[in-house]
C-alpha positions as CSV (number, residue, x, y, z in Angstrom):
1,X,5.2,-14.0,11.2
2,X,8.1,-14.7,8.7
3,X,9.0,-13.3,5.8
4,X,11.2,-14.9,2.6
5,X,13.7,-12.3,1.4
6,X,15.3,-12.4,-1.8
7,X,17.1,-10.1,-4.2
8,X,15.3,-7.1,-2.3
9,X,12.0,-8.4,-2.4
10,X,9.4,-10.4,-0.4
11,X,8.8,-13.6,-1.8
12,X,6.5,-14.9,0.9
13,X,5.0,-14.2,4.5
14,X,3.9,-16.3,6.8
15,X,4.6,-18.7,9.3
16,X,7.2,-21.1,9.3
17,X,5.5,-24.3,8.6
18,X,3.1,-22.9,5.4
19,X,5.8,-21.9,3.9
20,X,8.2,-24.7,4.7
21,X,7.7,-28.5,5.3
22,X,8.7,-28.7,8.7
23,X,9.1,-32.1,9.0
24,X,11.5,-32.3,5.8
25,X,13.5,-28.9,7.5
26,X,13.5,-30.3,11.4
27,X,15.1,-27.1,13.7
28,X,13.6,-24.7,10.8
29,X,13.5,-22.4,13.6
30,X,17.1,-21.6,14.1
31,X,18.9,-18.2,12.9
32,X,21.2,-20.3,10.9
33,X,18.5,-21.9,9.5
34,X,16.9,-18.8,8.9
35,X,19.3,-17.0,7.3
36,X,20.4,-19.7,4.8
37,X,17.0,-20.0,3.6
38,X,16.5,-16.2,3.4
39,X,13.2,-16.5,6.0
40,X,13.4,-13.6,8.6
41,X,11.2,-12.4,11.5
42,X,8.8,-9.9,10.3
43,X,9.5,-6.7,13.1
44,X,6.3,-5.2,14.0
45,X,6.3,-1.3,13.5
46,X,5.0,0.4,16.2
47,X,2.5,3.5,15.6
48,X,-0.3,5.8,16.3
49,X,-3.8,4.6,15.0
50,X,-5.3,8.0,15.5
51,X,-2.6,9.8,13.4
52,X,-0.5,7.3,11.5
53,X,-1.1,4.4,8.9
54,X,1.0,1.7,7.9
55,X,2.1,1.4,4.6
56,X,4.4,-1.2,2.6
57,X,8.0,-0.4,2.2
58,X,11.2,-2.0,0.5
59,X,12.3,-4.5,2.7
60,X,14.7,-3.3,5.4
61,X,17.0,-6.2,6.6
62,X,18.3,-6.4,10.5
63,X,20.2,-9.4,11.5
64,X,17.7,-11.9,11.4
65,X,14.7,-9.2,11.5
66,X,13.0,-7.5,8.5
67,X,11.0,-4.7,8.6
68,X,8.0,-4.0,5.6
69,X,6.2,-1.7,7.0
70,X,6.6,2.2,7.6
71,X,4.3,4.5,9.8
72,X,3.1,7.4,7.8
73,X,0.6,10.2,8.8
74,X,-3.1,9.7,7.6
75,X,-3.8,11.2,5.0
76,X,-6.5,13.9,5.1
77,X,-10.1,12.7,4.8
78,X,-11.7,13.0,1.3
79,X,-14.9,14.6,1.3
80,X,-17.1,13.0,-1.9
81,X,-18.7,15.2,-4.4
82,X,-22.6,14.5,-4.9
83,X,-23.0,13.5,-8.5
84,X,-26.3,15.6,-8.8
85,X,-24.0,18.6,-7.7
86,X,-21.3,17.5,-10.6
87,X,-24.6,17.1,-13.1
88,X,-25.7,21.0,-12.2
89,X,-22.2,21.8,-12.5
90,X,-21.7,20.6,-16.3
91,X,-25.0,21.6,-17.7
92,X,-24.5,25.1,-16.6
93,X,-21.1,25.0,-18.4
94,X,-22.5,23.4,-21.5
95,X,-24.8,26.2,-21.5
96,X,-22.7,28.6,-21.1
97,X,-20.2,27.9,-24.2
98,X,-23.8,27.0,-26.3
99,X,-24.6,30.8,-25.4
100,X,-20.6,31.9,-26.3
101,X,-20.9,30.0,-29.6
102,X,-24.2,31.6,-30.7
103,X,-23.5,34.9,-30.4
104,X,-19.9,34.2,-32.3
105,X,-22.0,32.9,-35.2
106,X,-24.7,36.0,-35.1
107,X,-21.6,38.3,-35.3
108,X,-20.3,36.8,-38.6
């Protein structure tokens, strides 16, 4: 996989010949070649699927290499609220400041 690199920022992935004409570019695959038209070899990050994640990064150019990818830990699992739980939850507040408000206007 390639990459096209420009001011910073990835322009295009892909291989060589979707994102260049090879025929019209013949010996595309050259580092000269390459570098003049900003395409560079995307460097696989290595990592741990149990613990790590991969997650987009500013480009990080090396030689003819580029790098977009970072290994990060996983984040930690979230555990989803049951919306009848959430329901309970609110009507037993609403209740609550109903009760509050009444006996604030019984006072008066």
């Amino acid at each position: 996989m390639y990459a096209i690199i420009r001011d910073g920022r990835v322009y295009n992935t892909g291989t060589l010949e979707s994102m260049f004409i090879s025929n019209v570019f013949p010996g595309c695959d050259t580092p000269e070649w390459r570098l003049e038209h900003c395409a560079y070899i995307v460097k696989e990050v290595p990592y741990d699927p149990d613990t790590e994640v991969l997650a987009s990064c500013d480009p990080i150019i090396d030689g003819e290499y580029v790098t977009l990818h970072k290994a990060v830990p996983k984040p930690e699992p979230v555990i989803p609220i049951d919306p009848v739980i959430i329901d309970t939850i609110a009507g037993s507040i609403e209740a609550d400041s109903v009760g509050s408000d009444s006996i604030g206007a019984d006072s008066i």
